[in-house]
Backbone and ligand atoms as CSV (ligand in chain L), in Angstrom:
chain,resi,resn,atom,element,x,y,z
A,1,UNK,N,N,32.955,-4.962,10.651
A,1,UNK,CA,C,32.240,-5.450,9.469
A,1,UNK,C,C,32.213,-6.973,9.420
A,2,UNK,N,N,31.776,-7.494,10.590
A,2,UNK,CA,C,32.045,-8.975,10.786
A,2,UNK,C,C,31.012,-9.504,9.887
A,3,UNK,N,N,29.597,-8.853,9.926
A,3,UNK,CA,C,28.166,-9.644,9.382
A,3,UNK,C,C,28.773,-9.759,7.803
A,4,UNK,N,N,28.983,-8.520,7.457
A,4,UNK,CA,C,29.814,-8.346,6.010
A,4,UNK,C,C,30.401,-9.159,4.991
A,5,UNK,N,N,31.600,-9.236,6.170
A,5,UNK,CA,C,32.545,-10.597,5.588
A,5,UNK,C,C,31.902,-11.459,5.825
A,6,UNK,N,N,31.192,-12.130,6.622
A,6,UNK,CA,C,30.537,-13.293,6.432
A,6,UNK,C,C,29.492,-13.638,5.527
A,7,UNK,N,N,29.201,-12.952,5.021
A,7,UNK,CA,C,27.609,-12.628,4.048
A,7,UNK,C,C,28.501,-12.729,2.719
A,8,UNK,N,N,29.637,-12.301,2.256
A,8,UNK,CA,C,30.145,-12.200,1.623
A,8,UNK,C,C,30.846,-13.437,1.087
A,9,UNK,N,N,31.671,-14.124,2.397
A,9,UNK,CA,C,32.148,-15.523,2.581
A,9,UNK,C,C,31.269,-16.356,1.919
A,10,UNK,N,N,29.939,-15.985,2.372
A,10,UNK,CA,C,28.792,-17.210,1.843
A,10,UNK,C,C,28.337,-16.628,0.309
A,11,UNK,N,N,28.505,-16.032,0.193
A,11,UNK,CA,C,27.753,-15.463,-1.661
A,11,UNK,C,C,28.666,-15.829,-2.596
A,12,UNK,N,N,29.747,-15.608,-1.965
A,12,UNK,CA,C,31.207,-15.844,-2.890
A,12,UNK,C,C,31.243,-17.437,-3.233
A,13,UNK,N,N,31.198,-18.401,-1.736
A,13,UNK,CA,C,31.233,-19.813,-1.830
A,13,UNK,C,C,29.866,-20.403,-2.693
A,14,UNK,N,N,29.006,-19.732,-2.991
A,14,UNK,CA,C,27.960,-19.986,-3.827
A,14,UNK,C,C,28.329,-20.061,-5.507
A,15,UNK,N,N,28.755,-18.648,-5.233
A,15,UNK,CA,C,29.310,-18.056,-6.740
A,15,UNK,C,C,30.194,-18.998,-7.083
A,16,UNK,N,N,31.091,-19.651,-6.401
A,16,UNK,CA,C,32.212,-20.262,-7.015
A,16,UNK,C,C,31.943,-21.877,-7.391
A,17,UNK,N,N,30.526,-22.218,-6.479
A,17,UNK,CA,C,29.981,-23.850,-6.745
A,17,UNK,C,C,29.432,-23.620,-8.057
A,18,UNK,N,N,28.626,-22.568,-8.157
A,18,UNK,CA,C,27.571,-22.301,-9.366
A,18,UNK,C,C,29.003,-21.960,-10.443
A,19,UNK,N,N,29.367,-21.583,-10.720
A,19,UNK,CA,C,30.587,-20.940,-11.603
A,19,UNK,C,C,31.525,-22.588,-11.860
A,20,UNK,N,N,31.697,-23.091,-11.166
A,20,UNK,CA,C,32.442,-24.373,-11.359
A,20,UNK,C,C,31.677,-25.078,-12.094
A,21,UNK,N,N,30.061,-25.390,-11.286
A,21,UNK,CA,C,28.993,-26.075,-12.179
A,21,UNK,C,C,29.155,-26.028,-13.776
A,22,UNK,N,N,29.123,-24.528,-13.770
A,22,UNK,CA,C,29.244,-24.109,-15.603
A,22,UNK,C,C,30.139,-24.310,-16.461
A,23,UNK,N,N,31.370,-24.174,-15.926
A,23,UNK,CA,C,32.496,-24.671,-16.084
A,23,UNK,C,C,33.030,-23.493,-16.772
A,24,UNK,N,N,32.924,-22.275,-16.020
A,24,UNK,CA,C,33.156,-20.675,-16.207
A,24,UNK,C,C,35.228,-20.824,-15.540
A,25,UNK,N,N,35.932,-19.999,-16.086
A,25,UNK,CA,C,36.985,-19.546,-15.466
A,25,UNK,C,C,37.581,-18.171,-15.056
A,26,UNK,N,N,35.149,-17.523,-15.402
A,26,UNK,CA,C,35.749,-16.433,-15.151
A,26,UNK,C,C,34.833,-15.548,-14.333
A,27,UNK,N,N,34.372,-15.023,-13.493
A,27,UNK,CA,C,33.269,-14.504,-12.927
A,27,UNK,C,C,32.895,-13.174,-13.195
A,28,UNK,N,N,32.418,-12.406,-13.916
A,28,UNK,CA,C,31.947,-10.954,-14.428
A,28,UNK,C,C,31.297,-9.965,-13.309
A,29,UNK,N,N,30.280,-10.649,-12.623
A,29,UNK,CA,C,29.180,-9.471,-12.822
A,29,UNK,C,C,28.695,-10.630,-11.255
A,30,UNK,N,N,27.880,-10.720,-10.408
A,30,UNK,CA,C,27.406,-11.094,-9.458
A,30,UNK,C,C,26.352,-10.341,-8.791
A,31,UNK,N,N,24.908,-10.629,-8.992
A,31,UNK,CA,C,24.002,-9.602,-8.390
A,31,UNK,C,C,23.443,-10.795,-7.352
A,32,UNK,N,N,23.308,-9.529,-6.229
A,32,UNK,CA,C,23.079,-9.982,-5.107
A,32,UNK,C,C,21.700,-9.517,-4.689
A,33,UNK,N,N,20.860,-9.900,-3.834
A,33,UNK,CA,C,19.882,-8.913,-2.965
A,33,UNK,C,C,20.104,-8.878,-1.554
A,34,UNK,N,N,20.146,-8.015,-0.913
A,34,UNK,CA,C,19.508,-7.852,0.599
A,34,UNK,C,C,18.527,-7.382,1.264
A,35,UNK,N,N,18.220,-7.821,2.462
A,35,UNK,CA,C,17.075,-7.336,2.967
A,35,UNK,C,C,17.333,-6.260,3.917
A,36,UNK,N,N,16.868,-5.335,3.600
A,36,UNK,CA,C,17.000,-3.818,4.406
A,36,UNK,C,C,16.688,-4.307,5.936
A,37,UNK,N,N,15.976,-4.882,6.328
A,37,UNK,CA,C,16.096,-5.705,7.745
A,37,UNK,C,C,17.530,-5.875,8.226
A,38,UNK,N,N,18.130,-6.469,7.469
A,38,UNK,CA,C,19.558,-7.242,7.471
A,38,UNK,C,C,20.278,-6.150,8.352
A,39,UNK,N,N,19.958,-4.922,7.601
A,39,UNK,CA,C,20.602,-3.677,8.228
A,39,UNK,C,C,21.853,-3.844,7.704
A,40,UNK,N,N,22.582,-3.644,6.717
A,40,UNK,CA,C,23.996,-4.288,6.590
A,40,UNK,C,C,24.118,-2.828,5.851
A,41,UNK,N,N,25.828,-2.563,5.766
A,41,UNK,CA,C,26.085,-0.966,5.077
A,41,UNK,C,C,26.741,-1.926,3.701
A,42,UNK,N,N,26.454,-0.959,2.363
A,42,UNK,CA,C,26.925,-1.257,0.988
A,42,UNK,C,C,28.186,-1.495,0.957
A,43,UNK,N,N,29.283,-0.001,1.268
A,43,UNK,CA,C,30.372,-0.251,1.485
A,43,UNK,C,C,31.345,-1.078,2.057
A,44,UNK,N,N,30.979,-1.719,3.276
A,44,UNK,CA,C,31.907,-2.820,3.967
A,44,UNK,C,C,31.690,-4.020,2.725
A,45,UNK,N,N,30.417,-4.518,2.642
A,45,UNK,CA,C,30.124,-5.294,1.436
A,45,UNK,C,C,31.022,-4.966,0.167
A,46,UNK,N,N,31.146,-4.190,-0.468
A,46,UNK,CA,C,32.066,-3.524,-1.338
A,46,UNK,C,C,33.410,-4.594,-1.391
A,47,UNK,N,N,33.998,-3.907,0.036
A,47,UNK,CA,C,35.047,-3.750,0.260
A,47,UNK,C,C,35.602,-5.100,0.609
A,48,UNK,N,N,34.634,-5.953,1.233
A,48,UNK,CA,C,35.106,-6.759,1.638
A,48,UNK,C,C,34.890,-8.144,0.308
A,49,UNK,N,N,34.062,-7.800,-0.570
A,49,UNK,CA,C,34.390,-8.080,-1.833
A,49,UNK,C,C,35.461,-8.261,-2.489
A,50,UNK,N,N,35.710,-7.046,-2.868
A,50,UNK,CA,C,37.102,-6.944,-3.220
A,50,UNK,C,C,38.454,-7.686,-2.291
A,51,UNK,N,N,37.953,-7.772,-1.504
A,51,UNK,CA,C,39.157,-8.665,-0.724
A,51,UNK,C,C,38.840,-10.092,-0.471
A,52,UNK,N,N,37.818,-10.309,-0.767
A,52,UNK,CA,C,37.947,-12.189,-0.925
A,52,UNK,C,C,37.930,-12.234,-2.525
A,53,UNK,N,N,37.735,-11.495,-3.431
A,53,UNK,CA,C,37.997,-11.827,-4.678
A,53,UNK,C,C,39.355,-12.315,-5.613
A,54,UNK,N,N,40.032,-11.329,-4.498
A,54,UNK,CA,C,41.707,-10.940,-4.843
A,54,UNK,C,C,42.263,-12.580,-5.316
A,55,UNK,N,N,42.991,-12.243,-6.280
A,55,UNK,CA,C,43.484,-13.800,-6.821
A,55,UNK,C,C,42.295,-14.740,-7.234
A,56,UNK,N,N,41.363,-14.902,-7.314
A,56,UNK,CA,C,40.415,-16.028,-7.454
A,56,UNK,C,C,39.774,-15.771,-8.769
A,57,UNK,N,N,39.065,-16.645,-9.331
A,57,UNK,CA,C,38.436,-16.228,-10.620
A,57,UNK,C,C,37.361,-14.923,-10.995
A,58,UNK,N,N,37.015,-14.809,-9.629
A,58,UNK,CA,C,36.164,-13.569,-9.546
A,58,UNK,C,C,36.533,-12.034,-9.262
A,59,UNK,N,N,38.089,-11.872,-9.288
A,59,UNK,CA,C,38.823,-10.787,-8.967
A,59,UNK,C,C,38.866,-10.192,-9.847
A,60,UNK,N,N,38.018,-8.476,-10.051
A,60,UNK,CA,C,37.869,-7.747,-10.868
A,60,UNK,C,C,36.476,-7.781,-10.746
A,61,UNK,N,N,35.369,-8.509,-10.429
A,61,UNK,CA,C,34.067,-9.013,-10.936
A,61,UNK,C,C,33.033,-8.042,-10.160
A,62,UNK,N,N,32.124,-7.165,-11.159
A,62,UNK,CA,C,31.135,-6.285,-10.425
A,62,UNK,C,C,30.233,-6.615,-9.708
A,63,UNK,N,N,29.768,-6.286,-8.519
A,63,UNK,CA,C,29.475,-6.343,-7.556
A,63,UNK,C,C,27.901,-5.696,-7.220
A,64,UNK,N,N,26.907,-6.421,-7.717
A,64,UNK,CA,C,25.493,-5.407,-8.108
A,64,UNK,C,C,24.441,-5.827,-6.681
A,65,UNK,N,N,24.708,-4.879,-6.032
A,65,UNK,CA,C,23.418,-5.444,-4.955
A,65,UNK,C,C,22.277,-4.465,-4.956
A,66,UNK,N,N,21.140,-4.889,-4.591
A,66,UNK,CA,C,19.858,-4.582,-4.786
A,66,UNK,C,C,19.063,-4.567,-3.231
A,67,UNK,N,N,18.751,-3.972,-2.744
A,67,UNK,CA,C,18.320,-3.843,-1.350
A,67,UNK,C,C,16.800,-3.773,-1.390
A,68,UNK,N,N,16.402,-5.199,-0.677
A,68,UNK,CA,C,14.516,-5.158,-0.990
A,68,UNK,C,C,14.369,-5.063,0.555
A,69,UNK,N,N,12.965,-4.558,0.162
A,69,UNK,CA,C,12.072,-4.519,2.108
A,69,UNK,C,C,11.805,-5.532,2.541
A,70,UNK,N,N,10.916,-6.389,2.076
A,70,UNK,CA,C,10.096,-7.628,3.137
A,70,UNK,C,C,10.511,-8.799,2.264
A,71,UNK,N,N,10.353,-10.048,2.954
A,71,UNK,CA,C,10.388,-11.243,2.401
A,71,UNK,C,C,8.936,-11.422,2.100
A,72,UNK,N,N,8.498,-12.349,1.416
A,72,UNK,CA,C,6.653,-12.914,1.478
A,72,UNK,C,C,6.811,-14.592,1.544
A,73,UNK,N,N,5.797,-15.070,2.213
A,73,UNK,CA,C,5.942,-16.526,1.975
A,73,UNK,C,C,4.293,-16.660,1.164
A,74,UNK,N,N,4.476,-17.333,-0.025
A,74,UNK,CA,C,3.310,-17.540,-0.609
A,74,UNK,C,C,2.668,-19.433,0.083
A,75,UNK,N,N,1.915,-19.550,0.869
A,75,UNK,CA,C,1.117,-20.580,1.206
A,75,UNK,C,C,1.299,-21.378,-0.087
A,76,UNK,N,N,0.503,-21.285,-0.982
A,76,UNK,CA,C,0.113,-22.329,-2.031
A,76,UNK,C,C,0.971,-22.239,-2.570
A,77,UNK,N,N,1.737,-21.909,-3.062
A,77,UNK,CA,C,3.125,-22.104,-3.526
A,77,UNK,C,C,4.426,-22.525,-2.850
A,78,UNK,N,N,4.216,-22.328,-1.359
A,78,UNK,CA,C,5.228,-22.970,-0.768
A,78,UNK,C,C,6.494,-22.285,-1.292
A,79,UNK,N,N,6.234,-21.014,-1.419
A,79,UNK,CA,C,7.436,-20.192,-1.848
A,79,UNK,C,C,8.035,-18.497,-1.230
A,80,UNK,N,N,9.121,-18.812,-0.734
A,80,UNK,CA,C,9.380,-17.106,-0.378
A,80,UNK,C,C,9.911,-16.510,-1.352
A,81,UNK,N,N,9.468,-15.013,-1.303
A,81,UNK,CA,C,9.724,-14.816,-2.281
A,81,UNK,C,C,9.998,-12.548,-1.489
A,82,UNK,N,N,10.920,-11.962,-2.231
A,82,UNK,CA,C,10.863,-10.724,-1.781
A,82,UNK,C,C,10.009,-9.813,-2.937
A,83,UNK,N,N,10.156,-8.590,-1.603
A,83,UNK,CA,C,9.003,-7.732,-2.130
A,83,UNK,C,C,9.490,-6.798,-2.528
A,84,UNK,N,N,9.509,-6.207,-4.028
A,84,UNK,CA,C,10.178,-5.020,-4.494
A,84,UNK,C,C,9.168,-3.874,-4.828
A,85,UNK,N,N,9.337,-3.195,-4.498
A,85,UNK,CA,C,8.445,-1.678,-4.317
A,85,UNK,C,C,7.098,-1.845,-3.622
A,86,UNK,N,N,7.444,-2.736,-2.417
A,86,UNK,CA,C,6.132,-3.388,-1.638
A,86,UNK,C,C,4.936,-4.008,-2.378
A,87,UNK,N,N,5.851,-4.863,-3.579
A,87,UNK,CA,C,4.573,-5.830,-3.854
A,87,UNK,C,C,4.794,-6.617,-3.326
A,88,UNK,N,N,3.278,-7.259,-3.320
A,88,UNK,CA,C,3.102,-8.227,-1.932
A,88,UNK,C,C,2.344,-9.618,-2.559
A,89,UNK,N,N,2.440,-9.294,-4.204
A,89,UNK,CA,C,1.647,-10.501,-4.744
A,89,UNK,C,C,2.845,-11.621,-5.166
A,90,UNK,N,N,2.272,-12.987,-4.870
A,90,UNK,CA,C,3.222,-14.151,-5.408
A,90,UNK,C,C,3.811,-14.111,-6.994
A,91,UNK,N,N,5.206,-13.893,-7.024
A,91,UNK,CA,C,5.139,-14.122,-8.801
A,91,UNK,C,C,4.954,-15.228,-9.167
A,92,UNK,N,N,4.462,-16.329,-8.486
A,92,UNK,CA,C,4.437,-17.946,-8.910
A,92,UNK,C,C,2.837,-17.489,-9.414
A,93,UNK,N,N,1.920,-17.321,-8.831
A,93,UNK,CA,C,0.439,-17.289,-8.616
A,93,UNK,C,C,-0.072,-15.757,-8.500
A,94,UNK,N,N,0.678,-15.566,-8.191
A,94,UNK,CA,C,-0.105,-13.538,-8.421
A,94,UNK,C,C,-1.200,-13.757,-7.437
A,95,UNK,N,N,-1.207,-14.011,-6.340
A,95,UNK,CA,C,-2.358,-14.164,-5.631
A,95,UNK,C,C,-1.540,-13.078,-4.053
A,96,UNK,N,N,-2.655,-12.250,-3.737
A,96,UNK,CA,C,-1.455,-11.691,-2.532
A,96,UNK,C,C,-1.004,-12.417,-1.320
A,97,UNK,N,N,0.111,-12.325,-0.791
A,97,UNK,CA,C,0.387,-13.280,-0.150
A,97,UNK,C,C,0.892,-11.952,1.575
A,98,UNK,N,N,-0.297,-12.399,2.618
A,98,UNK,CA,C,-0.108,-11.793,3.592
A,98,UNK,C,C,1.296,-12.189,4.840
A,99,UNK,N,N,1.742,-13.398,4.735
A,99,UNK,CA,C,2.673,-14.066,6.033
A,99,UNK,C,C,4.238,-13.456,5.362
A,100,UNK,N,N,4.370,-12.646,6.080
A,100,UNK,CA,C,5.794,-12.173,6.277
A,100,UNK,C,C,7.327,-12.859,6.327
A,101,UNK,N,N,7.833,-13.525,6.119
A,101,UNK,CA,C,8.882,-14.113,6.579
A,101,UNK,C,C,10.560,-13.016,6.707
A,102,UNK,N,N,11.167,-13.371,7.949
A,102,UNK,CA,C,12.310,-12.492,7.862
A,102,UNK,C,C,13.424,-13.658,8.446
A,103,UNK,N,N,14.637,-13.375,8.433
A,103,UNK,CA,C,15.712,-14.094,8.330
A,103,UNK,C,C,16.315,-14.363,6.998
A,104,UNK,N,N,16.209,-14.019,6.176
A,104,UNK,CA,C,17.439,-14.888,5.063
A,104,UNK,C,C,17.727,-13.041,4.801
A,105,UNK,N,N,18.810,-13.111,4.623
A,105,UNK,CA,C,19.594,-11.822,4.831
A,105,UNK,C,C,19.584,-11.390,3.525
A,106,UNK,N,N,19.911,-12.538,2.395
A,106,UNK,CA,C,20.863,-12.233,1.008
A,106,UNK,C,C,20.218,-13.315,0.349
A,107,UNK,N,N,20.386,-13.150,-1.137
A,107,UNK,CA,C,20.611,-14.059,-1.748
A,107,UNK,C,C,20.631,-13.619,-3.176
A,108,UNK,N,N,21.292,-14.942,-3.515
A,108,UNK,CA,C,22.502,-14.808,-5.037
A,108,UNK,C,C,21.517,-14.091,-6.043
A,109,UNK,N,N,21.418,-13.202,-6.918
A,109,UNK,CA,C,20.107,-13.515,-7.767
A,109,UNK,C,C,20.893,-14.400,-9.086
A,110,UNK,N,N,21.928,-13.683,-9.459
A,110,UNK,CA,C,22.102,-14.254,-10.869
A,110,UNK,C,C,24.307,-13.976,-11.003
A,111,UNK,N,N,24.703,-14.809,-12.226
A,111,UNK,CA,C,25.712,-14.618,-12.076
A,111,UNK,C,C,26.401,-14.829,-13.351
A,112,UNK,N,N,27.016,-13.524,-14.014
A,112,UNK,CA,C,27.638,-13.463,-15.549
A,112,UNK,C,C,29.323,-14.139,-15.122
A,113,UNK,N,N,29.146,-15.140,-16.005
A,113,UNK,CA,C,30.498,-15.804,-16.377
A,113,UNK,C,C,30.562,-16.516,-17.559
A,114,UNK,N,N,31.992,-16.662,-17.462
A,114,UNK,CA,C,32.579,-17.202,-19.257
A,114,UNK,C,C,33.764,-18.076,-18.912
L,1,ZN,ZN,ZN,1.916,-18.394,-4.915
């Protein structure tokens, strides 16, 4: 579960810049997305959660991931953006956006703290 922990390593080190930013001491809730490309299993993610959390402000903190299909890159917007139930239109511009982009595995969506 090497990709795992590392995907994890990096969401966590996000969570904890953004969480400091706020000036939170406490991390709740952490929703994530991945890209079914990524190919990655839920459980190692889980698990390996729970074990970089241990002791840190985010230990205890739910763990919500969301698994989308395609990335989109919108041209005129200069924006990627993923595709949930294969929409394929820009939410910046609502215009459909055909160029595919793949590589970014994850990313943070949002993050409950206090
Ligand atoms: Zn757009």
């Amino acid at each position: 579960m090497t990709l795992e922990l590392s995907i994890i390593q990096q969401t966590l080190a996000l969570a904890f810049e953004q969480a400091e930013t706020e000036g939170a001491s406490q991390i709740h809730l952490l929703k994530i997305r991945i890209s079914k490309e990524a190919d990655l299993n839920i459980r190692p993610l889980q698990s390996a959660f729970e074990m970089f959390t241990r002791g840190t402000i985010a230990e205890g903190a739910h763990l919500e991931i969301e698994t989308v299909s395609v990335i989109y890159h919108c041209a005129l917007c200069d924006w990627d953006f993923y595709s949930i139930n294969e929409e394929d239109k820009c939410p910046l511009c609502g215009k459909v956006s055909q160029q595919v982009v793949s590589g970014k595995e994850i990313e943070l969506v949002s993050l409950e703290v206090s």
